[in-house]
VOLOSE-890561 format. One record per residue (C-alpha): z, x, y; residue in one letter; residue number from 1. Coordinates in Angstrom, 1 decimal. Layout:
<pts>
[[Z X Y] "A" NUM]
...
</pts>
This chain:
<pts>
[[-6.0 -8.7 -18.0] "X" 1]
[[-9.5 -7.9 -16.7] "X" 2]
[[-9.6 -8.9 -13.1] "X" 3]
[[-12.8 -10.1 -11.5] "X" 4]
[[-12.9 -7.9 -8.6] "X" 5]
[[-12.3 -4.6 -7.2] "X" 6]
[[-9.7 -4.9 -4.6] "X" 7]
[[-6.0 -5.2 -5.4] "X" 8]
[[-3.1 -7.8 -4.7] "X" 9]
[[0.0 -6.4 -4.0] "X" 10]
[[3.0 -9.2 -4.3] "X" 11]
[[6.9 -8.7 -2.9] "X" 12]
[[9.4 -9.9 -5.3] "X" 13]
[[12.1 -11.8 -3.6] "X" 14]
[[14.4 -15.0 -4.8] "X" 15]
[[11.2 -17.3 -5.5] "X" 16]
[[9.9 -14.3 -7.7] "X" 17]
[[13.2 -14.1 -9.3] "X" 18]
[[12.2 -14.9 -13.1] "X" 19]
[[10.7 -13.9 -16.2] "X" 20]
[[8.3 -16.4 -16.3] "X" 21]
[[7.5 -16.2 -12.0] "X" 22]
[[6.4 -12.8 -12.4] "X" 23]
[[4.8 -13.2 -15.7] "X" 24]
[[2.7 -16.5 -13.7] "X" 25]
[[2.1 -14.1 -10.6] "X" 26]
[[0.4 -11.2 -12.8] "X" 27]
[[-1.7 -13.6 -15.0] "X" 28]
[[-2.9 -15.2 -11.7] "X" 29]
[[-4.3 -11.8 -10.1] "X" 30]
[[-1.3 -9.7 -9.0] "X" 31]
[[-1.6 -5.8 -9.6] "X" 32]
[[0.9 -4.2 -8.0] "X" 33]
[[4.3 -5.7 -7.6] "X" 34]
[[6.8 -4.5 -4.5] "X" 35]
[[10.7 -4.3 -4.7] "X" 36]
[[11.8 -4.3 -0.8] "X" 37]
[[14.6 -2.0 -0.4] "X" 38]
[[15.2 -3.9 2.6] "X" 39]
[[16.8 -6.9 0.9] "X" 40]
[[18.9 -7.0 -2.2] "X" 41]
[[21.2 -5.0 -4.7] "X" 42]
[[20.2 -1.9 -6.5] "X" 43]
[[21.0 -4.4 -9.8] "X" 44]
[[19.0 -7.1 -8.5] "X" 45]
[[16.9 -4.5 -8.1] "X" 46]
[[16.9 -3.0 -11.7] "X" 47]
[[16.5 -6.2 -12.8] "X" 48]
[[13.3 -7.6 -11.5] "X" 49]
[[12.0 -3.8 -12.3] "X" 50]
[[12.6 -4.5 -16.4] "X" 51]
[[11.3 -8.1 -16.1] "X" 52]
[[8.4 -6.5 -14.6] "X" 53]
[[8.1 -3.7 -17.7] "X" 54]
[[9.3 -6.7 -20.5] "X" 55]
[[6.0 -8.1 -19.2] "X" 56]
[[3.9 -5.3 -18.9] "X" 57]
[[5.0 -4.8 -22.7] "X" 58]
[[4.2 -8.8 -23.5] "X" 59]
[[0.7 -8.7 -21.4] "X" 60]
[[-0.4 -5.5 -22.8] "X" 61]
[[-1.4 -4.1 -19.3] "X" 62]
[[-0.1 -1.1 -17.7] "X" 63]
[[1.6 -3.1 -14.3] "X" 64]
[[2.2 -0.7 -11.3] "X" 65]
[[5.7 -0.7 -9.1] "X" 66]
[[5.5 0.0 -5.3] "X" 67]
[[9.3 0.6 -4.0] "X" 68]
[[9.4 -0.1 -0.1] "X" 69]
[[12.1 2.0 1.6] "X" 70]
[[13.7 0.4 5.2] "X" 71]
[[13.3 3.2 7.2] "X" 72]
[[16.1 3.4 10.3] "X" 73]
[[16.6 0.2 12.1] "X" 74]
[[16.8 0.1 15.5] "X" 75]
[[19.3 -2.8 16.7] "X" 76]
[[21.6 -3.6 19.6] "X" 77]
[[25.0 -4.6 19.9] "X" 78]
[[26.6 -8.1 19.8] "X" 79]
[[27.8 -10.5 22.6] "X" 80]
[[30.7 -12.1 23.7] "X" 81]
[[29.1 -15.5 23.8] "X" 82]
[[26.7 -14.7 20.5] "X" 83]
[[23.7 -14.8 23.0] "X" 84]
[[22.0 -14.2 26.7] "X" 85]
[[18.9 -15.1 28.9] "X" 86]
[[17.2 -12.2 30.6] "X" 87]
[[15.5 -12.8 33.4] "X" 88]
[[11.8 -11.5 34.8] "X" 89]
[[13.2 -9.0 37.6] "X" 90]
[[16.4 -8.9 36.9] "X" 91]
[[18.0 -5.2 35.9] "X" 92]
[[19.8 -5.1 32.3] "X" 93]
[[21.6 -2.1 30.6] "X" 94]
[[21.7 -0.2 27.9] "X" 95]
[[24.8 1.8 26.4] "X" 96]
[[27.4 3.2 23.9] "X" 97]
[[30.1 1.5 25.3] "X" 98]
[[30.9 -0.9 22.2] "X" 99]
[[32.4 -3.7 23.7] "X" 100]
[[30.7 -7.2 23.5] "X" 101]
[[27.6 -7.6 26.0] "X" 102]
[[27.0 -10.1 28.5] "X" 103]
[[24.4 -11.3 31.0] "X" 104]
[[24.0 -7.6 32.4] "X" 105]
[[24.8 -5.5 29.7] "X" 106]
[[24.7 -4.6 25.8] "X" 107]
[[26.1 -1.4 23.3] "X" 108]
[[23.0 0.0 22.0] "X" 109]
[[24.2 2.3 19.6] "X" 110]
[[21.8 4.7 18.9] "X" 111]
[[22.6 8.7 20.7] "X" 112]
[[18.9 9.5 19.7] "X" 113]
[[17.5 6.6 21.5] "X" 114]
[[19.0 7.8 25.3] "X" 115]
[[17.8 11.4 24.3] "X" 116]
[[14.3 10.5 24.0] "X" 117]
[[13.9 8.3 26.7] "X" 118]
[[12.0 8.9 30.3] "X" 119]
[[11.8 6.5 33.3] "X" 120]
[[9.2 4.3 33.1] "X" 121]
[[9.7 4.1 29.3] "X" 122]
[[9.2 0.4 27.9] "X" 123]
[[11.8 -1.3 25.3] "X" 124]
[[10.9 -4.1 22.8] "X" 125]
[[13.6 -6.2 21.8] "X" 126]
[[13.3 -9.0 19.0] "X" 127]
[[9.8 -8.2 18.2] "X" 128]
[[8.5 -7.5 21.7] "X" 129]
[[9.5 -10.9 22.3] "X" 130]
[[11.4 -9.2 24.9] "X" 131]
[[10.4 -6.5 27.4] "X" 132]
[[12.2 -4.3 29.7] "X" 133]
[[11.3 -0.8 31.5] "X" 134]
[[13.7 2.1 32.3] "X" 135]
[[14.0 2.6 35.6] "X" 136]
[[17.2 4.8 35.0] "X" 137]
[[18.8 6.6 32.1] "X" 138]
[[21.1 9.4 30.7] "X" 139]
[[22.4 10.5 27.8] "X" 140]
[[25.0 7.3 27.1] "X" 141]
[[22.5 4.8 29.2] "X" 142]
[[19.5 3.4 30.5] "X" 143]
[[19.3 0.8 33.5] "X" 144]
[[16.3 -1.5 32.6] "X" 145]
[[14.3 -4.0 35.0] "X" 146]
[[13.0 -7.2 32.7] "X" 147]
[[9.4 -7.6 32.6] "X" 148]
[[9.3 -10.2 29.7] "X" 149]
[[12.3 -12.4 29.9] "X" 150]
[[14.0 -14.5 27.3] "X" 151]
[[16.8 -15.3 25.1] "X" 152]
[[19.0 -12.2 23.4] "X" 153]
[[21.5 -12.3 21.0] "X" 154]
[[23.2 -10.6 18.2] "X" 155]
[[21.8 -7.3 16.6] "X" 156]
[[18.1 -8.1 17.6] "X" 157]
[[15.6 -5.1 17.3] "X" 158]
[[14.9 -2.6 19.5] "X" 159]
[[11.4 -0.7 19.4] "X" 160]
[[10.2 2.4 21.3] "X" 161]
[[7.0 2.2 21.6] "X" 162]
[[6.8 5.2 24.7] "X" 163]
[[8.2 8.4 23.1] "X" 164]
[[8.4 9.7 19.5] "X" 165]
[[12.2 9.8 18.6] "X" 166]
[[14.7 12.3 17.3] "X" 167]
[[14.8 9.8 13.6] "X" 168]
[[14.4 11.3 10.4] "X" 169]
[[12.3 8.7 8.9] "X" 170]
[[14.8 8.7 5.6] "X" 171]
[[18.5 6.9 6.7] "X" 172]
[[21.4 7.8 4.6] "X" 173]
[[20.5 4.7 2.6] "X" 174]
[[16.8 5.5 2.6] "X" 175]
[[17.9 8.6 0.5] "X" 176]
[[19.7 6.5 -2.1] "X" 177]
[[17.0 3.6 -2.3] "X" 178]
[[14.8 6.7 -3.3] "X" 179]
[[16.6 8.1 -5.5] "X" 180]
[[17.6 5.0 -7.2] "X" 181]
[[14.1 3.9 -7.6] "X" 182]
[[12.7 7.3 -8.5] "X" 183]
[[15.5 7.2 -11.3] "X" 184]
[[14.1 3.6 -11.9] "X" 185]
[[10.8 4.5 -12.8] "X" 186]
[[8.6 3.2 -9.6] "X" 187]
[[5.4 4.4 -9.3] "X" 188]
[[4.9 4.5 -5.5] "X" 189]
[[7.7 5.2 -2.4] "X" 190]
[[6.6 3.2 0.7] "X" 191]
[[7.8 5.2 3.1] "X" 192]
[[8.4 3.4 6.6] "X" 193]
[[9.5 5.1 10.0] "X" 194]
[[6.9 8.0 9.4] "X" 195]
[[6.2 9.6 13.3] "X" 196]
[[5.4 13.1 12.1] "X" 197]
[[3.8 14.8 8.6] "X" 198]
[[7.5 16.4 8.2] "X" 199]
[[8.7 12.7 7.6] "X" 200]
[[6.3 12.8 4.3] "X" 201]
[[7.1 16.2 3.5] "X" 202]
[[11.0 15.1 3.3] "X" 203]
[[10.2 12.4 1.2] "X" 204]
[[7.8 14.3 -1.0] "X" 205]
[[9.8 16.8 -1.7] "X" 206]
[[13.5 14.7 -2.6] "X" 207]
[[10.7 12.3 -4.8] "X" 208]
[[9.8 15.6 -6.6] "X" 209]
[[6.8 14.3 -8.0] "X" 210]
[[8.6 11.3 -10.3] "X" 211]
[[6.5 9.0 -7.9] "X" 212]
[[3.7 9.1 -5.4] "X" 213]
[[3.7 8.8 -1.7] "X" 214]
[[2.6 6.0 0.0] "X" 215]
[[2.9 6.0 4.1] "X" 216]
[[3.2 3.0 6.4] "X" 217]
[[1.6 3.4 9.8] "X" 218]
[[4.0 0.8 11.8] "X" 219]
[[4.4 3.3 14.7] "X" 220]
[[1.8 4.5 18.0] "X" 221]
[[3.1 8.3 16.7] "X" 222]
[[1.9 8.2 13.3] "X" 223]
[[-1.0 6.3 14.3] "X" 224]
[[-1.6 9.8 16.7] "X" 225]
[[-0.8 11.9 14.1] "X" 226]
[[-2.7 10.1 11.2] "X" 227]
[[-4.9 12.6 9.7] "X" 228]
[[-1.8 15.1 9.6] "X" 229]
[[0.0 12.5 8.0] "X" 230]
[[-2.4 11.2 6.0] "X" 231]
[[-3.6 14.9 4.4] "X" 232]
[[0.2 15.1 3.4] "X" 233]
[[0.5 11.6 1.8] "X" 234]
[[-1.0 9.8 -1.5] "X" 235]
[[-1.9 6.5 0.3] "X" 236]
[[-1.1 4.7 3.8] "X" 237]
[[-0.2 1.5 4.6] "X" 238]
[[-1.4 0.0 7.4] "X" 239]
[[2.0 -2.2 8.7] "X" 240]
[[0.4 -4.6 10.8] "X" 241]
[[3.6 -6.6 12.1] "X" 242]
[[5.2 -3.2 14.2] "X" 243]
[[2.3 -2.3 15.0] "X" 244]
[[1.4 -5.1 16.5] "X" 245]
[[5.1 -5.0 18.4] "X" 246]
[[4.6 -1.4 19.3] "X" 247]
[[1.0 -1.8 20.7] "X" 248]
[[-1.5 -4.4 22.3] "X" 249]
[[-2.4 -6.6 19.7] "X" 250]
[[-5.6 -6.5 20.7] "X" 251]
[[-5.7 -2.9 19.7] "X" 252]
[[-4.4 -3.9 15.6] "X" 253]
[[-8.1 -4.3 14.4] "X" 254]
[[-10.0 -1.3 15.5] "X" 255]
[[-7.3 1.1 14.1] "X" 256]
[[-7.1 -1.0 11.0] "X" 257]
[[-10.9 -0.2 10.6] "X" 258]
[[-10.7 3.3 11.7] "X" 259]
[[-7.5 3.8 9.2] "X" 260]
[[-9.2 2.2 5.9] "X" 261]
[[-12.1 4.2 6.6] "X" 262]
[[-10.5 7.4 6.8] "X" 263]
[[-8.7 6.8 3.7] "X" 264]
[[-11.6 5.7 2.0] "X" 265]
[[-13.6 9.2 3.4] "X" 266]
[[-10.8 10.9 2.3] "X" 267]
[[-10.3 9.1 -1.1] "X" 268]
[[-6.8 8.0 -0.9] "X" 269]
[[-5.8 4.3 -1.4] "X" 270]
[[-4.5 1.7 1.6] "X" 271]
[[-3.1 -1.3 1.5] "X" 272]
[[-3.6 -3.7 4.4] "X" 273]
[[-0.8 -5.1 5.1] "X" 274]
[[1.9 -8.2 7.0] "X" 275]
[[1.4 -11.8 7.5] "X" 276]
[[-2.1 -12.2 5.7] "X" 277]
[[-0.9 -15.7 4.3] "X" 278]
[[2.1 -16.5 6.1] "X" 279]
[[1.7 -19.9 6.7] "X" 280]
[[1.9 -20.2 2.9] "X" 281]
[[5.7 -19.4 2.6] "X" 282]
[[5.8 -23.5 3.8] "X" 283]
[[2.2 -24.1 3.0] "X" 284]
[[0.2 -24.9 -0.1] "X" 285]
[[-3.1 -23.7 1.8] "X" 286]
[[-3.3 -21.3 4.2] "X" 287]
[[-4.7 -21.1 7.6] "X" 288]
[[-8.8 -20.4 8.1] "X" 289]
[[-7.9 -17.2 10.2] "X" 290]
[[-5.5 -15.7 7.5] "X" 291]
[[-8.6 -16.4 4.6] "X" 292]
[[-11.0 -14.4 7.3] "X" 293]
[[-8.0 -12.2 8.1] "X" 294]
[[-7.7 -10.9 3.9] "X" 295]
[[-11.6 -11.0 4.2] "X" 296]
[[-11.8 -8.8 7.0] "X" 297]
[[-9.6 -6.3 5.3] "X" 298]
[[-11.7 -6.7 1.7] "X" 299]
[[-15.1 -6.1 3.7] "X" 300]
[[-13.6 -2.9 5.1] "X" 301]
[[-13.2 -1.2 1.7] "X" 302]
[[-9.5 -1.9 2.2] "X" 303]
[[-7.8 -0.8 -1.9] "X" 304]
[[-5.3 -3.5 -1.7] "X" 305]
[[-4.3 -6.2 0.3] "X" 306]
[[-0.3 -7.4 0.4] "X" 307]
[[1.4 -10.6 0.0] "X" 308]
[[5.1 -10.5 1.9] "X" 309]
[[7.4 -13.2 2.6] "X" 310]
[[4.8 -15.6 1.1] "X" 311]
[[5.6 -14.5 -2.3] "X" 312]
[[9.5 -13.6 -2.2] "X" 313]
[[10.6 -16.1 -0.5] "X" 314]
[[8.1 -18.7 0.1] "X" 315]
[[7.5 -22.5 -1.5] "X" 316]
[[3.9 -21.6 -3.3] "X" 317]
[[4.0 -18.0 -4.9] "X" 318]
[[1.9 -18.6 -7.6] "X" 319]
[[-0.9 -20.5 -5.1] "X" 320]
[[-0.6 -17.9 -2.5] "X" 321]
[[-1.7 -14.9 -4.9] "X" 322]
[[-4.2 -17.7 -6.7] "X" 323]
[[-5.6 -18.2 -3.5] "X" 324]
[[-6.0 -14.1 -2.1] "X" 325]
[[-7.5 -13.6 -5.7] "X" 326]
[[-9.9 -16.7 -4.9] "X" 327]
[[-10.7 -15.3 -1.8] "X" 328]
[[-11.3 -11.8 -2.8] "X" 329]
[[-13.4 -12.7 -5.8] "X" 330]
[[-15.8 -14.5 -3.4] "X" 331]
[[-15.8 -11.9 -0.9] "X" 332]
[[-17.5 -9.3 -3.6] "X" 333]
[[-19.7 -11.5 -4.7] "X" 334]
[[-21.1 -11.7 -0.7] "X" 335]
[[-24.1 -10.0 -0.8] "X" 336]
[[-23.1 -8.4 2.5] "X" 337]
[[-19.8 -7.1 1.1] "X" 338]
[[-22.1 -4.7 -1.0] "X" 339]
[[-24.3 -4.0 2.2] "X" 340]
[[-21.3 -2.9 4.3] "X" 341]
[[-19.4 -1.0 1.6] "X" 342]
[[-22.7 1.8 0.6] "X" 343]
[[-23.8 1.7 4.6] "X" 344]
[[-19.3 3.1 5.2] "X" 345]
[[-19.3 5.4 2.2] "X" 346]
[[-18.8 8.9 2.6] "X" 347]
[[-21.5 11.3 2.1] "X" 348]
[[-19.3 14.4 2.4] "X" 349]
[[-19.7 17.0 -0.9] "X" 350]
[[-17.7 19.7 -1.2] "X" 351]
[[-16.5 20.1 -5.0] "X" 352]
[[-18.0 20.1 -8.4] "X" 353]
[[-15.8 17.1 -9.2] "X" 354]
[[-16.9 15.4 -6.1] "X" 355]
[[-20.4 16.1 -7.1] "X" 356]
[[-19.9 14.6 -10.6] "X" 357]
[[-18.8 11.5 -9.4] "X" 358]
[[-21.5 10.7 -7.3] "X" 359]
[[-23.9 11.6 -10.0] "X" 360]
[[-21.9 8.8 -12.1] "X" 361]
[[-22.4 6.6 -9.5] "X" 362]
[[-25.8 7.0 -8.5] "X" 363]
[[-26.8 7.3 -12.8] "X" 364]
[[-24.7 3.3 -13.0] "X" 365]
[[-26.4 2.1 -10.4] "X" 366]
[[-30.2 2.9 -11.2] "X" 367]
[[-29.7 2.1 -15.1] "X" 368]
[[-28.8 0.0 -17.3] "X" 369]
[[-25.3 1.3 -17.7] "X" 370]
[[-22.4 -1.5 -17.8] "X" 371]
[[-19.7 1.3 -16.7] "X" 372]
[[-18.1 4.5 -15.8] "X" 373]
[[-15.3 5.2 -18.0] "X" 374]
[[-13.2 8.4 -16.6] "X" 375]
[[-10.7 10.3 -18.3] "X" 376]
[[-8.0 11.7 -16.5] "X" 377]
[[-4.9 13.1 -16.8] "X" 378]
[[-3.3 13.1 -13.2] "X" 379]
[[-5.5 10.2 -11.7] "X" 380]
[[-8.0 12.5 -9.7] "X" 381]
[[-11.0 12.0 -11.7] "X" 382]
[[-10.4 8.0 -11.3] "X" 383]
[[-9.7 8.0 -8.1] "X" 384]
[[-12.7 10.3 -6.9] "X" 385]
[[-15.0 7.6 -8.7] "X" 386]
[[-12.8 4.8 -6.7] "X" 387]
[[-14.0 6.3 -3.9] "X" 388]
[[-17.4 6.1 -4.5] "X" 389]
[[-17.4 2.2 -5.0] "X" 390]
[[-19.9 1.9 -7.4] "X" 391]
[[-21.2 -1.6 -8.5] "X" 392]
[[-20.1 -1.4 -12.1] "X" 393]
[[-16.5 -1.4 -13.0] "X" 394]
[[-14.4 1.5 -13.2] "X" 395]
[[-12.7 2.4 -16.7] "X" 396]
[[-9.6 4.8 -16.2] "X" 397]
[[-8.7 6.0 -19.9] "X" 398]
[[-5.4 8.5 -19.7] "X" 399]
[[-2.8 9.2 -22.4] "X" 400]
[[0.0 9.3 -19.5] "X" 401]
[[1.5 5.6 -18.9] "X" 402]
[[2.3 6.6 -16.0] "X" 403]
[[-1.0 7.5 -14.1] "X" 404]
[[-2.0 4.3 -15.7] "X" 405]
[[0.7 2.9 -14.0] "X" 406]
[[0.2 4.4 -10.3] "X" 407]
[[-3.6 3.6 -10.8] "X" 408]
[[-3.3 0.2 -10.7] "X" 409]
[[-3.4 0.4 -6.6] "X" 410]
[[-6.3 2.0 -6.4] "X" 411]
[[-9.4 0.0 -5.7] "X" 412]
[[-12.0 -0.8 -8.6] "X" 413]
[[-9.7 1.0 -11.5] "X" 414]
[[-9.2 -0.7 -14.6] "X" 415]
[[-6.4 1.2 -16.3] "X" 416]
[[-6.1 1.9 -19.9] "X" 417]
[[-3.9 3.8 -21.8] "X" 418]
[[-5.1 5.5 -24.6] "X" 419]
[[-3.4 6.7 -27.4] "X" 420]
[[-6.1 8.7 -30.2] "X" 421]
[[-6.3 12.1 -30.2] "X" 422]
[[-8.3 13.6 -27.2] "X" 423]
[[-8.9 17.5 -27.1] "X" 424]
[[-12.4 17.5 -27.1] "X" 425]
[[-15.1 16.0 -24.9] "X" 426]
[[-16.2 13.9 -28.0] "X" 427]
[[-13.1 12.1 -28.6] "X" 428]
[[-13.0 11.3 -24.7] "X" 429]
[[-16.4 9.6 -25.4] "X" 430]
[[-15.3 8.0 -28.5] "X" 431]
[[-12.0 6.3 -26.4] "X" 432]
[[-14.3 5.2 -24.0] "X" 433]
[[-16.5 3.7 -26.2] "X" 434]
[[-14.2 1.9 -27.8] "X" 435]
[[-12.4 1.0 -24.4] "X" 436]
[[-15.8 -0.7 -23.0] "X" 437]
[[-16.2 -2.7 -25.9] "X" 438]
[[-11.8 -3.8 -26.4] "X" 439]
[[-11.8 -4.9 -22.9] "X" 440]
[[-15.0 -7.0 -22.8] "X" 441]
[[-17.0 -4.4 -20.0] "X" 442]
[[-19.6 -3.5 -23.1] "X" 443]
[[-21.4 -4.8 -26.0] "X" 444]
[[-22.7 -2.9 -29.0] "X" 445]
[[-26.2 -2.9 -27.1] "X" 446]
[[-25.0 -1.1 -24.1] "X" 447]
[[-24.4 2.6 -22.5] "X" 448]
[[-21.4 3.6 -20.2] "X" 449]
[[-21.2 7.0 -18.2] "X" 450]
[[-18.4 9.0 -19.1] "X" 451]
[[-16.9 11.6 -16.7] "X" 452]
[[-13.4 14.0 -17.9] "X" 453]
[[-12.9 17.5 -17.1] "X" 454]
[[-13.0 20.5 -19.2] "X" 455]
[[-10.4 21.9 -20.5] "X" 456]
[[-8.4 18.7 -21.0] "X" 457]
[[-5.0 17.9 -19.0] "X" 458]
[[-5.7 20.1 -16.1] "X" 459]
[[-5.6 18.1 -12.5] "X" 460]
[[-9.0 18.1 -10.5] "X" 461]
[[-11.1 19.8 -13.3] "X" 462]
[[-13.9 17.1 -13.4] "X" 463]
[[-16.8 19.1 -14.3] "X" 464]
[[-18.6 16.9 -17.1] "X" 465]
[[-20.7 14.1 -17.2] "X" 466]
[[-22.3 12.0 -20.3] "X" 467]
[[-24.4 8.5 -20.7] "X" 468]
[[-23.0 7.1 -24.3] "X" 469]
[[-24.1 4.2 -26.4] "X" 470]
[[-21.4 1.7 -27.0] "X" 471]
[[-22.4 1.3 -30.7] "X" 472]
[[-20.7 2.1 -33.8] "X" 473]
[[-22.2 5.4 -34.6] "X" 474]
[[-20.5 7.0 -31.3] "X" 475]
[[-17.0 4.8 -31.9] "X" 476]
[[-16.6 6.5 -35.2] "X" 477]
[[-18.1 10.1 -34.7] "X" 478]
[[-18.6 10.3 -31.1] "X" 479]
[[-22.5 11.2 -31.3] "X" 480]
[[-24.7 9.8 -28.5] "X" 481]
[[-28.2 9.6 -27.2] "X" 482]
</pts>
C-alpha cells in the first residue's frame, strides 16, 4: 500500500461507497483516510461501513485511518403554507417563533439564540446565501428584514449568521451521541463543525477523552477570527470551504485557505482542504480544469490532505474520482516547483530538542545518500514533527500502537507501520526500521536510512536521538551500524 506521494485523500462513504468491495477498490486506488458523515445515516449503517473498513484494513495489511464528521447545529427555518415563496429585492420579510406556516411576508424561525444575538444591520443567508436579507428591526421573538438578494424560499432552508458570533454550543444533543458512538466505535479523528470559539474544542476534547483526536472545521468568520486560539487547542483543522464561502465574500476563500494551511504547517498540525474539489464528478467521469487546479492549488500549499465529498458517497464515478485526485497529486510533486514553493514556506522556528532533531534528519536525507527517515514513535509526535519538515525522502512511522498508526495516516508524507518485535532499546528501533525500509520497498540492502526515536521509550515528545543505519543484514539481525 505504498502510495506515490506525500499528500493524502480523504474519501466520504455514502450509498455508492456502500460495499466491501467499493471501499476495498477506493483504498487500493489512493484513498487514506475514509469519512463517515454523521450528517447522513444510521448509527448501524454507520457501524457497518466502519468494520468493512477494518475487514479491509485486516485483508490489505495497511493500518487505514477513520475520520468521524459530526453535524454541528443546523440553522433552518420554518415551513410554508404553500411549500414555497418569492422574496423580493426591497421588500421587508420577518422572522419569528410564531410556528404557524409562513407566507409571502413571514416565516417561524425557530431558533431563541438566533433573536438574542442579532443587531440592526445584521445580514441573514438563507439557502446558501442564495438569499439575502438585513435586519432592520428585531427583539427577542423577531427580526423585520428588508431583502437585498431576492429569490425563491421554501421548506426548512438554511439560515446562516454570518454578523455576530452566536449563543450555540458547537456539540447539539445529537452531536453528543454521534461522538460518543463513534468514540465507542473506534474512529480515529472527531471533525468537529460549528466551532466559533476555543471552548467549542475544549468541550469536544474533553467528552472524546483522548479515545480520538481533534480535528476542527473553520466553516465560520468567528473561528476564522479566533484561529490560532482554536487551532493551539485542536489536533488538526479543516478548512470547510462551502460555509465559508456562504458566510464570507468568495473572493476572500483563497487567501485564508493559504494563510490557514500555512499556520498549520508552521505549527505542525495536519489540514485538510476541503468541499467541492471534484464536484462535477458526482455526474461526471472527468472533472472540470478549475477543480484539477483547484486540488493543485491546495497540494502546492503544503495542504496534508485534500477531501472528496459528495463525489465519492454519492456520486456515479467513485473509484475514478479518487483515481483521478491521486493522478493529480502524484503529478503535482513531481513539479519541480512544488519542491521550490514547499522549502521557500517552511518554518524555520526552533524551539525544542525534538524540533531540532528533526531538522537535523531532514537536512542529513537531503544532502546524502539516505533513501529515508524512519521515526519511531509512540504517541505520533516524533512523526509528525518530521511531517512538518517536508523532507524529500519518504517518511517511515514505525509504532507498536495501531492506533497512532491509524490517526497517522492523515498526516502528510507518513507512511505508517506497525511494528510488532520487541523495542526497549535504541538498537531494536534501528533494527525495525531496518527491516521496515527494506519490507516496504523504500530500501535496498545497499542503502542507509536516518533513524529518529526518543529516549526512554513510550514517553510522548521525548525525541532526543538521531542515527544514519545501513539497510543490510548485519544491522537487521544485530542492530550494529556504521
Amino acid at each position: 500500500m505504498r502510495r506515490n506521494r506525500n499528500v493524502k485523500i480523504v474519501a466520504t462513504l455514502g450509498p455508492a461507497s456502500d460495499t466491501y468491495e467499493m471501499i476495498k477498490t477506493l483504498f487500493e486506488e489512493g484513498v487514506d483516510v475514509f469519512r463517515l458523515n454523521m450528517s447522513h445515516g444510521t448509527h448501524d449503517e454507520m457501524r457497518d461501513r466502519y468494520q468493512m473498513i477494518r475487514d479491509i484494513e485486516r485483508d490489505v495489511g495497511h493500518p487505514a485511518c477513520v475520520l468521524a464528521d459530526l453535524q454541528g447545529p443546523k440553522l433552518r427555518c420554518g415551513a410554508f403554507k404553500n411549500g414555497k415563496e418569492m422574496l423580493e429585492i426591497g421588500k421587508t420579510f420577518r422572522f419569528d417563533l410564531d410556528p404557524e406556516e409562513g407566507d409571502a411576508t413571514r416565516v417561524c424561525l425557530p431558533h431563541e439564540e438566533i433573536f438574542a444575538a442579532l443587531e440592526i444591520g445584521a445580514t441573514l443567508l438563507i439557502n446558501d446565501g442564495k438569499l439575502r436579507v438585513r435586519v432592520l428591526d428585531c427583539g427577542a421573538n423577531f427580526a423585520n428584514c428588508e431583502v437585498m438578494v431576492g429569490g425563491e424560499i421554501s421548506n426548512r432552508k438554511g439560515v446562516n449568521v454570518p454578523d455576530v458570533i452566536l449563543p450555540l454550543a458547537a456539540l447539539s444533543e445529537k452531536d453528543r451521541e454521534d461522538l460518543e458512538f463513534a468514540c465507542q466505535l473506534g474512529a480515529d479523528w472527531l471533525a468537529l463543525s460549528f466551532v466559533q470559539r476555543p471552548e467549542d474544542v475544549l468541550e469536544a476534547r474533553a467528552l472524546a477523552d483522548g479515545r480520538a483526536a481533534i480535528l476542527s472545521k473553520i466553516e465560520k468568520p468567528a473561528a476564522v477570527r479566533a484561529f490560532d486560539e482554536i487551532l493551539a487547542v485542536s489536533d488538526g483543522i479543516m478548512v470547510a470551504r462551502g460555509d465559508l464561502g456562504v458566510e464570507l465574500p468568495v473572493q476572500d476563500v483563497p487567501p485564508i485557505q493559504k494563510r490557514l494551511v500555512g499556520a498549520c504547517r508552521n505549527a505542525g498540525k495536519p489540514v485538510i482542504v476541503a468541499t467541492q474539489m471534484m464536484e462535477s464528478m458526482i455526474e461526471s467521469p472527468v472533472p472540470t480544469r478549475a477543480e484539477v487546479s483547484d486540488v493543485a492549488t491546495a497540494i502546492y500549499e503544503g495542504a496534508d490532505a485534500v477531501m472528496l465529498s459528495a463525489e465519492s458517497a454519492a456520486g456515479l464515478y467513485p473509484a475514478e474520482a479518487v483515481r483521478t485526485m491521486n493522478a493529480v497529486a502524484v503529478e503535482v510533486e513531481r513539479d519541480p516547483t512544488y519542491r521550490t514553493g514547499i522549502e521557500a514556506t517552511r518554518s524555520t522556528a526552533r524551539s525544542t530538542v525534538a524540533d531540532a532533531i528533526t531538522a537535523a534528519a531532514r537536512e542529513i536525507a537531503e544532502t546524502t545518500e539516505v533513501k529515508a527517515i524512519c521515526c519511531f514513535t509512540s504517541s505520533g509526535t516524533t512523526a509528525i514533527l518530521a511531517s512538518r519538515e517536508r523532507p524529500k525522502v519518504p517518511i517511515i512511522a514505525l509504532t507498536q500502537k495501531r492506533g497512532t498508526a491509524r490517526r497517522l495516516g492523515l498526516v502528510w508524507g507518513l507512511h505508517t507501520v506497525v511494528s510488532t518485535g520487541e523495542v526497549t532499546r535504541f538498537k531494536h528501533a534501528v533494527i525495525s526500521a531496518a527491516r521496515a525500509a527494506r519490507s516496504h520497498e523504500f530500501a535496498t540492502n545497499e542503502d542507509k536510512i536516518v533513524v529518529t526515536a526518543g529516549i526512554p521509550f513510550n514517553t510522548s515528545g521525548s525525541t532526543n536521538i538521531i542515527r544514519v543505519a545501513s539497510v543490510d543484514e548485519k544491522t537487521i539481525i544485530s542492530g550494529e551500524t556504521d
